[in-house]
C-alpha positions in Angstrom: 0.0 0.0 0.0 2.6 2.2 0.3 4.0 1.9 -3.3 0.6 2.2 -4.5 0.0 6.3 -4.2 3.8 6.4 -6.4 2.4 3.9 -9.2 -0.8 5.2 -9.7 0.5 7.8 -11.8 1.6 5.5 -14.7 -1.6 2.6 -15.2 0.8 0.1 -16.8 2.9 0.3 -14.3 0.6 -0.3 -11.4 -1.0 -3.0 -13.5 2.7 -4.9 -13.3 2.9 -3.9 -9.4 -0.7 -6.2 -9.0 0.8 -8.9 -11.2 3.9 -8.8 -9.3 2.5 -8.6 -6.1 -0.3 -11.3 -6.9 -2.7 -8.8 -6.1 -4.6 -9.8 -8.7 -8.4 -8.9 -8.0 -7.3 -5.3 -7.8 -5.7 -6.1 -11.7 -8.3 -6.9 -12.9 -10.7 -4.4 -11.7 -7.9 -2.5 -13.0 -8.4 -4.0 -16.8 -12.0 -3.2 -16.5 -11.2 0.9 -15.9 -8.5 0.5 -18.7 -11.2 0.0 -20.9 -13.3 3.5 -19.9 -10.1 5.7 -20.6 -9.7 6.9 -24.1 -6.1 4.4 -25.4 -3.9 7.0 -26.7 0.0 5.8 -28.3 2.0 6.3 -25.3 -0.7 3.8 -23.3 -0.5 1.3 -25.9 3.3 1.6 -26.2 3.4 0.7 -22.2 1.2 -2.3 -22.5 3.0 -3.5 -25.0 6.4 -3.2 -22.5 4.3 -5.0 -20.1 3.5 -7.8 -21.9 7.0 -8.2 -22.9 8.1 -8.1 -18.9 5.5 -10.8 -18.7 7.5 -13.2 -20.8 10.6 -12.5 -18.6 11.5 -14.4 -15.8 10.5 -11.9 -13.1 6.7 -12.6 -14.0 7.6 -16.3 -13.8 4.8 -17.1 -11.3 2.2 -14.9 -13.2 2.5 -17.2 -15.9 2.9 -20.5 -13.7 -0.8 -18.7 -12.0 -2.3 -18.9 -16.0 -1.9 -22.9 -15.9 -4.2 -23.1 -12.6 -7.3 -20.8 -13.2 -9.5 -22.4 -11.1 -7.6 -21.3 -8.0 -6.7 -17.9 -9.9 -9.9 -16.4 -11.6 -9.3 -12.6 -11.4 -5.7 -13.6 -12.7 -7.4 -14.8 -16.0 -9.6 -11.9 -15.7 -7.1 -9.5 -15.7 -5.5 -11.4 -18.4 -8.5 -11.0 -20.9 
């Protein structure tokens, strides 16, 4: 919680803190207000960072998470 307030700033980067922190409820709430904001280039140009970080070995355990979706739904959610 105390990282939050310094993330909030940048939406793609407090998307990877959730993932990271396996808060992922709160991601995927987070996926649903993506999708009210109006997706301009520099948006679009984070995500796509972020799903490049998700391949590397620091999201390791997001991607172990996406083999067991019946113990993570809002993972999957968020993932969607």
């Amino acid at each position: 919680q105390t990282l939050y307030p310094a993330w909030s700033h940048n939406p793609a980067a407090l998307l990877s803190m959730c993932l990271i922190a396996q808060a992922y409820e709160h991601a995927a709430e987070l996926v649903q207000q993506f999708a009210a904001i109006e997706v301009e280039l520099p948006f679009l140009l984070q995500i796509d960072k972020l799903v490049q970080l998700i391949e590397s070995p620091i999201f390791t355990h997001v991607r172990l998470h996406l083999l067991e979706p019946d113990q993570h739904p809002y993972l999957l959610k968020a993932m969607r």
